[in-house]
LOSEVO-276340 format. One line per field, with one value per atom (N, C-alpha, C): atom name; x, y, z; chain; residue number from 0. Coordinates in steps of 0.001 Angstrom, whole numbers, plus 500000, padded with zeros to 6 digits. Atoms other than C-alpha are relative to their C-alpha. Example, Ala and Ser with C-alpha at 12.3 -4.5 7.8 and 13.67 -1.06 7.14 Angstrom:
LOSEVO-276340
name	c(N CA C N CA C)
east	c(500890 512300 500900 499180 513670 499230)
north	c(498810 495500 501200 498810 498940 501090)
up	c(500000 507800 500000 499940 507140 500730)
chain	c(A A A A A A)
resi	c(0 0 0 1 1 1)
***
This chain:
LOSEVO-276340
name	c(N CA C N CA C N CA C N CA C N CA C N CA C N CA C N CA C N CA C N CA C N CA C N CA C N CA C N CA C N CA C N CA C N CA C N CA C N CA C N CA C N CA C N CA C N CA C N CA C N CA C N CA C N CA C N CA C N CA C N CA C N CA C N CA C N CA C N CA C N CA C N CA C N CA C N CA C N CA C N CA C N CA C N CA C N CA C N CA C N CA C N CA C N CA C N CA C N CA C N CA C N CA C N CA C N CA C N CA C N CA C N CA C N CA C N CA C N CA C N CA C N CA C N CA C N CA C N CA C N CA C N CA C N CA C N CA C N CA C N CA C N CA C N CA C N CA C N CA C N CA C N CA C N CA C N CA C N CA C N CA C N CA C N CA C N CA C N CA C N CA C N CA C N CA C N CA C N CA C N CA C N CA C N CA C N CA C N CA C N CA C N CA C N CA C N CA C N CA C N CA C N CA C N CA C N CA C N CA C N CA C N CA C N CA C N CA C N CA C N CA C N CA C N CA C N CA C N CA C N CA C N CA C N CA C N CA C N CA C N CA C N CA C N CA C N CA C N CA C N CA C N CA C N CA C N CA C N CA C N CA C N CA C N CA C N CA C N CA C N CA C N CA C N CA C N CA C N CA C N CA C N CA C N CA C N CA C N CA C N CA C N CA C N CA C N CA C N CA C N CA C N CA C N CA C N CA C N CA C N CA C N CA C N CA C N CA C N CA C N CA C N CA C N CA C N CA C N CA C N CA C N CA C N CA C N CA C N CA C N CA C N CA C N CA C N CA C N CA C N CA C N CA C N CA C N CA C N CA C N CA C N CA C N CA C N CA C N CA C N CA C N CA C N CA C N CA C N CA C N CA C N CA C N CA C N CA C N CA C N CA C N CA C N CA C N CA C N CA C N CA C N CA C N CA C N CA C N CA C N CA C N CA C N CA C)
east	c(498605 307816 500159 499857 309157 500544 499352 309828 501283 499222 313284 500938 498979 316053 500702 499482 316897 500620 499344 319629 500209 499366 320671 501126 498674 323888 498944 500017 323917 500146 499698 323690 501531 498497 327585 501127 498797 330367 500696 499102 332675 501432 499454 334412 500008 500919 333855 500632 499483 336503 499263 500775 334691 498510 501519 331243 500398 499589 332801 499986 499765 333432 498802 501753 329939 499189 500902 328281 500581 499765 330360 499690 500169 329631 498722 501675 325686 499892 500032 326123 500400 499762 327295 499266 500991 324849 498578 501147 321910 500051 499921 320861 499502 500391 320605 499907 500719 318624 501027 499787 320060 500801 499132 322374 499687 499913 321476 500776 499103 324320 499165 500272 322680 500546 499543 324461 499721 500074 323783 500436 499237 325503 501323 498424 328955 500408 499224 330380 500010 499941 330266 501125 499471 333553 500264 500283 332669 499186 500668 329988 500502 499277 332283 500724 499226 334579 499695 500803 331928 499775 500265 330659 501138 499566 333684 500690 499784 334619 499391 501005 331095 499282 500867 329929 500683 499802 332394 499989 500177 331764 498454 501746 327627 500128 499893 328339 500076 499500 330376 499183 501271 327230 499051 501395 324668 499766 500729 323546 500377 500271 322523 500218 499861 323967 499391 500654 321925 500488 499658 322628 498902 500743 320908 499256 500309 318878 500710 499780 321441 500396 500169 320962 501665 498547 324290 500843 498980 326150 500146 500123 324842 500773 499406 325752 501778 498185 329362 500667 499394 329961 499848 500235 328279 499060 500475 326040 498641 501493 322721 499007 501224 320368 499957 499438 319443 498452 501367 316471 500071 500729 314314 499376 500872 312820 499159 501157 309989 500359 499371 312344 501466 499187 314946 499027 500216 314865 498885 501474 311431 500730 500165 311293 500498 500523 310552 501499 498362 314010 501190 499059 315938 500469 500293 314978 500728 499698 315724 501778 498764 319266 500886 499178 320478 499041 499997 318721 498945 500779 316859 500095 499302 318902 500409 499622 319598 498503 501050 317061 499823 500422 315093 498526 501207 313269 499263 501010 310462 499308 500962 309450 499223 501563 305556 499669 500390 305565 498303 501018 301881 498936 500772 300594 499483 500266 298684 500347 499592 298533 501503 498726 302311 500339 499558 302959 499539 500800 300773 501124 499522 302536 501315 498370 306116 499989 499571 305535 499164 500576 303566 501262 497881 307089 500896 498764 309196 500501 499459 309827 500517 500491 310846 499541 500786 310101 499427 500330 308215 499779 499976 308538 499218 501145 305943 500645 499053 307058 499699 499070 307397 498931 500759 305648 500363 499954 306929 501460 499356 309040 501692 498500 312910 500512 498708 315690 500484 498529 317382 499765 500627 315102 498642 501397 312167 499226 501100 309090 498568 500717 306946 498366 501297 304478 499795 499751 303406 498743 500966 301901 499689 500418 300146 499542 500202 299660 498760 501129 296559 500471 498912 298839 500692 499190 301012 498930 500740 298144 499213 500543 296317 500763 498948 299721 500100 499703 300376 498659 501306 296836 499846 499956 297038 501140 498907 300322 500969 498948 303142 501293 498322 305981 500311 499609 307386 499936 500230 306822 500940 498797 309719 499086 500641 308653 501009 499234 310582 499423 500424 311042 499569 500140 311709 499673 500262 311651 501129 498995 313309 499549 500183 313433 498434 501123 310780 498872 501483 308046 499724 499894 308941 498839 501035 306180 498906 501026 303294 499954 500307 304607 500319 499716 306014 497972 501109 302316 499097 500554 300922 500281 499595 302670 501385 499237 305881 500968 498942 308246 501631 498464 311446 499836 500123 311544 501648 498494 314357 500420 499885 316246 500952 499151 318914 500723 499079 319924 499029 500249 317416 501159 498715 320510 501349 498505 323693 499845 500264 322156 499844 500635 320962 500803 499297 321376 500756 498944 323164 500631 499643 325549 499512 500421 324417 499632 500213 324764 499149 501521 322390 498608 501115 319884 499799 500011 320008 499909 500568 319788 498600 501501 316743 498815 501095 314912 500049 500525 315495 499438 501136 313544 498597 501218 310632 499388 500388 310685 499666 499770 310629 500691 498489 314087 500634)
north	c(500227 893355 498598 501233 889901 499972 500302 888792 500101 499687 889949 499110 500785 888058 501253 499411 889811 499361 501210 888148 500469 499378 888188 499427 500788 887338 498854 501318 884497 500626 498978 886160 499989 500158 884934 499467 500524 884914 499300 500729 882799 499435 500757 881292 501982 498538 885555 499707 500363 884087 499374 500463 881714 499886 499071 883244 500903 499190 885786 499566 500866 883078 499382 499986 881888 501266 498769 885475 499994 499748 885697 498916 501106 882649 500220 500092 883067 501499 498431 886975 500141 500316 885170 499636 500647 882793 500813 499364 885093 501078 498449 888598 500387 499793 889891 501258 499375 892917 500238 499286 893690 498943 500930 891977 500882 499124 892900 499220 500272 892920 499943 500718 890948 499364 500722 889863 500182 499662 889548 499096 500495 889029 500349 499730 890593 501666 498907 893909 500936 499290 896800 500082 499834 896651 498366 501627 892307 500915 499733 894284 500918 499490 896874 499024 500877 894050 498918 500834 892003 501072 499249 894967 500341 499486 896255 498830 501278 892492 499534 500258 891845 500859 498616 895142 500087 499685 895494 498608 501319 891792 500109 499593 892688 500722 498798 895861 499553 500400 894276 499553 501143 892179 501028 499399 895063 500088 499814 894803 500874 498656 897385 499246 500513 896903 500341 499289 897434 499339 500782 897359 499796 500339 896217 500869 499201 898029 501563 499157 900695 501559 499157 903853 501151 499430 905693 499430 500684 902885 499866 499648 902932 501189 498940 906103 500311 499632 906074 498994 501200 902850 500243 499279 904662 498818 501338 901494 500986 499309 902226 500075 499892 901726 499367 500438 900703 498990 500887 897916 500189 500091 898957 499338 500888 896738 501207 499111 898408 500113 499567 898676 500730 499213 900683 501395 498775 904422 499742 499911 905542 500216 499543 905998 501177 498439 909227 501096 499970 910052 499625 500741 907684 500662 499282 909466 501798 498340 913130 499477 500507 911409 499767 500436 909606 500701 498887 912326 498875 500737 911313 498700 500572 908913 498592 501060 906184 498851 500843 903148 499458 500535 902383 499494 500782 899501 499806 499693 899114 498347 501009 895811 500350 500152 895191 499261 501566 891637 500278 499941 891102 500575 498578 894362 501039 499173 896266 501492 498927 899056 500813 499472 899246 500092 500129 898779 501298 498884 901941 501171 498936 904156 499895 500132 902893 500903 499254 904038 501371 498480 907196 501110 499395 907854 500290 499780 907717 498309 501437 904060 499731 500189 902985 498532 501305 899187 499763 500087 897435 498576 501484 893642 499643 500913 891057 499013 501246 888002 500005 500766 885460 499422 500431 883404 498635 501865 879675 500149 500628 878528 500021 499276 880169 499699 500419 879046 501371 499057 882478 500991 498905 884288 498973 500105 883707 500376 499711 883824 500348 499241 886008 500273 499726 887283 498593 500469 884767 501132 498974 886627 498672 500964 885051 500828 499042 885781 500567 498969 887490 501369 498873 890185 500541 500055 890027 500862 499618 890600 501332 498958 893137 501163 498628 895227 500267 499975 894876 500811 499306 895919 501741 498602 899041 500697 498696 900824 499179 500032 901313 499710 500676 900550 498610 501672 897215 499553 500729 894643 498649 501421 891905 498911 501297 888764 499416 500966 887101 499100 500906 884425 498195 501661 880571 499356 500615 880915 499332 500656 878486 499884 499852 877833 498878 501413 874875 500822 499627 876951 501973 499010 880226 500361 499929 879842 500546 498821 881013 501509 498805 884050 500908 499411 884798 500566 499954 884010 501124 499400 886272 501752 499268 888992 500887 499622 889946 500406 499326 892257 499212 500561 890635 499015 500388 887970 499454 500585 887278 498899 501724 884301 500195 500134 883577 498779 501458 879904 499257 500138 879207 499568 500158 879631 499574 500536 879547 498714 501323 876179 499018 501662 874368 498927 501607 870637 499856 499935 871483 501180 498632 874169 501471 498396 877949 500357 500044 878029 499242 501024 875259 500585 499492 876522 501666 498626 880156 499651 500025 878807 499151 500268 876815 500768 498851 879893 501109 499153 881733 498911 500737 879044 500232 499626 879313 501342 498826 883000 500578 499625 882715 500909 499389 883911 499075)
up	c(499625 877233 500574 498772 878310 500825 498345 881622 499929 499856 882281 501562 498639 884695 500799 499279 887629 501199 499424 889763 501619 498306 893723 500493 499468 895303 500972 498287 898464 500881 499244 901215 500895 499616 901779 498712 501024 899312 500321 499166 901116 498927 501116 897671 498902 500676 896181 498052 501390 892838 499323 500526 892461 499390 500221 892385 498883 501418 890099 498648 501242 887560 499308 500232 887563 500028 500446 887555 498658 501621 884090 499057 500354 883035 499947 500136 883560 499393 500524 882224 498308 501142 879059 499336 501038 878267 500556 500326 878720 500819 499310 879566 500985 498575 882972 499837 500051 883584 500973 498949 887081 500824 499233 889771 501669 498701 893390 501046 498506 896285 500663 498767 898788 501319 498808 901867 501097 498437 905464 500322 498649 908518 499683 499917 907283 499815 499286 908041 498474 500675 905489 499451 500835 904306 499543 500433 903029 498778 500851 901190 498407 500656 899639 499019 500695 898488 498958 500676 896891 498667 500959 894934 498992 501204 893505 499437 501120 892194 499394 500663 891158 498841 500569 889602 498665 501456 886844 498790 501072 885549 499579 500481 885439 498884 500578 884300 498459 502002 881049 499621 501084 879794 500446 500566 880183 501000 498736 883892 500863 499185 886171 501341 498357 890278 501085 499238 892715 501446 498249 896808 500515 499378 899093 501151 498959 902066 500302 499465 902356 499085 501193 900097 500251 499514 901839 499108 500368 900856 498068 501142 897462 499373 500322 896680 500192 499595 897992 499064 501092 895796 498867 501631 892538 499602 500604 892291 498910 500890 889884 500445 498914 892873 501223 498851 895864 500134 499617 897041 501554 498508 900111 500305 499222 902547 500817 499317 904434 501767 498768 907885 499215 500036 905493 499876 499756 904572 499125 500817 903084 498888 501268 899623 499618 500385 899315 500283 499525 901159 499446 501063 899086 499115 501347 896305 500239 499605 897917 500128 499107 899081 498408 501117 895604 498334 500966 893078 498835 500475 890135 498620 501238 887915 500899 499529 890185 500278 500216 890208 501591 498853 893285 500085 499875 894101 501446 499029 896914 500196 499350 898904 499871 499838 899107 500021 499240 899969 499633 500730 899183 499775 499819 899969 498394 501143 896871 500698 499145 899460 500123 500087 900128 498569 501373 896219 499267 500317 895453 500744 499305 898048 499415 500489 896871 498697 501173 893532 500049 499714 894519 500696 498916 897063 498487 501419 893214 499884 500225 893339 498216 501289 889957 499685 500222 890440 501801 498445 893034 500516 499260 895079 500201 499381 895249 500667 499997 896877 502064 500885 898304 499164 500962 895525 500583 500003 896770 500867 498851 899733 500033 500442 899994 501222 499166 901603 500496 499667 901421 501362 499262 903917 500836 499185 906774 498806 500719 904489 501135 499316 906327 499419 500712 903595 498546 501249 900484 499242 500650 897499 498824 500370 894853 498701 501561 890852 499696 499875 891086 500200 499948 892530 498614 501721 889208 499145 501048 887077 500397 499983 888744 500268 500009 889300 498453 501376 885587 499109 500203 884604 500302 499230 886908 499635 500500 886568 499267 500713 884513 500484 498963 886977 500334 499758 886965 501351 498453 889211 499529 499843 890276 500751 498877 891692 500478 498880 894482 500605 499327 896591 499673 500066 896079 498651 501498 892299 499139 500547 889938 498739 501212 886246 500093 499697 887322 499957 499519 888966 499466 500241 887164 499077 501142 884335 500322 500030 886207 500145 499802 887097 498995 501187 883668 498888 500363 882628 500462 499093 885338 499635 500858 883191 501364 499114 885962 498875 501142 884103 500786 499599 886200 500777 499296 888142 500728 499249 890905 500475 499921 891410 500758 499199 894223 499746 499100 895321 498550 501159 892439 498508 500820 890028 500432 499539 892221 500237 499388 894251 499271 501076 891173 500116 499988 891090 498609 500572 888153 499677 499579 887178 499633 499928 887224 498383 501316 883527 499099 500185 882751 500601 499465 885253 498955 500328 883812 498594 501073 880435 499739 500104 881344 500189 499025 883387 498344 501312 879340 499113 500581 878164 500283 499733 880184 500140 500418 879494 498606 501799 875892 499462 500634 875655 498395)
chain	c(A A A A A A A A A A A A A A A A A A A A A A A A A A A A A A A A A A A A A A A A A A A A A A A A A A A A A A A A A A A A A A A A A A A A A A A A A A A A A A A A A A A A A A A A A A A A A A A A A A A A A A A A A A A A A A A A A A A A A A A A A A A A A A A A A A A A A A A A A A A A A A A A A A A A A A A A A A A A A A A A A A A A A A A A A A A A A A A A A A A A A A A A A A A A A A A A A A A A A A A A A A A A A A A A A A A A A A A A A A A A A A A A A A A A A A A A A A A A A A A A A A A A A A A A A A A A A A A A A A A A A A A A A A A A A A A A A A A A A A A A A A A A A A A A A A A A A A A A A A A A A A A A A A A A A A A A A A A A A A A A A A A A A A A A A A A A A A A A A A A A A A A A A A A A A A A A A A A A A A A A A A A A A A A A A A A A A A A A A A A A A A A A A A A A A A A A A A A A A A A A A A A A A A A A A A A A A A A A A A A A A A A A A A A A A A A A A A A A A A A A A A A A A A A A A A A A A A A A A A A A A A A A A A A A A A A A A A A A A A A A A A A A A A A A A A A A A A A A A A A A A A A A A A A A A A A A A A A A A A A A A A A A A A A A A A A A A A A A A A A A A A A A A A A A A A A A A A A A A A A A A A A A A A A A A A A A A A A A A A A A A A A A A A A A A A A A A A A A A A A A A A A A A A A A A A A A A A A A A A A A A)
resi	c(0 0 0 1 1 1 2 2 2 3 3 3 4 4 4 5 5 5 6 6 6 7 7 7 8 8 8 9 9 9 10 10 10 11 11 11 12 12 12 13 13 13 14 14 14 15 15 15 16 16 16 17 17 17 18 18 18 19 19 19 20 20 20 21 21 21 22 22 22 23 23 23 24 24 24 25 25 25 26 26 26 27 27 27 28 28 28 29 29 29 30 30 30 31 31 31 32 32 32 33 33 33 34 34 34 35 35 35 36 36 36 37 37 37 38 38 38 39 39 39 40 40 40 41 41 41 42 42 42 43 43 43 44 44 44 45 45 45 46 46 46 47 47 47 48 48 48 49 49 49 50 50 50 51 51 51 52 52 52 53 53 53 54 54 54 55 55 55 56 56 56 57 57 57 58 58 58 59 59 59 60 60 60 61 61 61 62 62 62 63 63 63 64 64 64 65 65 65 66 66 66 67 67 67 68 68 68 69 69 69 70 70 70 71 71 71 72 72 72 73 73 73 74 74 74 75 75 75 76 76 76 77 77 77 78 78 78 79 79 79 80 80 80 81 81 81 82 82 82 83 83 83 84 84 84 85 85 85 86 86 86 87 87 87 88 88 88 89 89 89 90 90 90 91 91 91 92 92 92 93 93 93 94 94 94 95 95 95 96 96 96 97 97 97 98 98 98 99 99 99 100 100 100 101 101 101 102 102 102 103 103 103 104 104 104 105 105 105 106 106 106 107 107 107 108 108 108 109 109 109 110 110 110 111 111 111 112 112 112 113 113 113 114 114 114 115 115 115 116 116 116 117 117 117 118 118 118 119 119 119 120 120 120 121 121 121 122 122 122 123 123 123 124 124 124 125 125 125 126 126 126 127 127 127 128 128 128 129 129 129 130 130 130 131 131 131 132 132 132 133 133 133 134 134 134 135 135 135 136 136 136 137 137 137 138 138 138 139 139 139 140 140 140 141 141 141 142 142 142 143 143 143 144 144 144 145 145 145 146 146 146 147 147 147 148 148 148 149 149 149 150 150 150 151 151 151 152 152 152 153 153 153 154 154 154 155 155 155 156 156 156 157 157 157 158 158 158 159 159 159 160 160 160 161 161 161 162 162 162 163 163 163 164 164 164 165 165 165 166 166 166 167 167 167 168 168 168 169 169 169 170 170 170 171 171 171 172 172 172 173 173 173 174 174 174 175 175 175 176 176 176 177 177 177 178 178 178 179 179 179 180 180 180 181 181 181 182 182 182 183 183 183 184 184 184 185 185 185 186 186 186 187 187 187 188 188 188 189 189 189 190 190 190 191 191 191 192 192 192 193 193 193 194 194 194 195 195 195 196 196 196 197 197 197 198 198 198 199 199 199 200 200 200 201 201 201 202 202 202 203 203 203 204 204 204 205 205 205 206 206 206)
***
């Protein structure tokens, strides 16, 4: 399977039209796997308002929405999943909570350990990362493509790579065999526009 684009908001819409216009715009010129509501620091109903202006422009080009940290909130919005950090709800709970049709992914920062238990909990994908130096977040854990390859080797459950990736430095981890890799400020931030970057990052995927 090739490496697959999996996208993240900013963790602030501030401009949300305008972001809208560029998610369709990059949802045009190539195929996005997934779109995850990301924001912090704004109030649950900022998050609501993002989703239901963002979700049905993904949606139209093929992509699956996923929230962020909060599996409640998921579910009340109808998104397609939810992404846990390892201070949200366990897994295993998630899963008992939003049934068995909704897609849930599982931090493991550069833990094989946590990456094993996630998908043993029902995970259906699972987070390496970070891989290279991110604006969008404290970089706490770095992981490193050795990880990649020996998740890929071992099980059948996809593994995303995060963290400070750009169409530039994206190649080893495509190499490293990462079924998705996530991009943030990567695409929105590029020194040029979103649509350029996102059609360079399906280059170095051998899109």
């Amino acid at each position: 399977m090739n490496t697959q684009i999996y996208l993240m908001t900013p963790p602030q819409t501030p401009d949300l039209e305008g972001f809208a216009a560029d998610l369709d715009a990059v949802c045009q010129a190539q195929e996005i796997a997934s779109l995850q509501i990301r924001l912090k620091d704004v109030d649950q109903a900022e998050i609501k308002r993002v989703f239901l202006r963002l979700a049905p422009i993904a949606r139209q080009h093929g992509a699956i929405v996923i929230i962020n940290d909060d599996p409640h909130l998921a579910l009340e919005l109808g998104a397609d999943g939810v992404h846990l950090g390892q201070s949200d709800m366990a897994v295993k709970a998630a899963r008992k909570l939003l049934g068995a049709n909704m897609v849930i992914g599982a931090t493991a920062h550069n833990s094989r350990h946590l990456a094993m238990c996630a998908a043993e909990d029902g995970a259906d994908y699972v987070a390496f990362g970070a891989f290279f130096a991110t604006a969008t977040k404290k970089t706490e854990f770095v992981a490193t493509t050795d990880l990649l390859q020996w998740w890929v080797e071992m099980m059948e459950i996809p593994c995303v790579a995060i963290g400070g990736i750009t169409p530039k430095n994206v190649r080893s981890l495509v190499e490293a065999g990462a079924d998705f890799v996530c991009l943030s400020s990567g695409i929105w931030n590029a020194t040029d526009k979103p649509v350029t970057a996102i059609n360079d990052l399906a280059k170095q995927l051998g899109v």
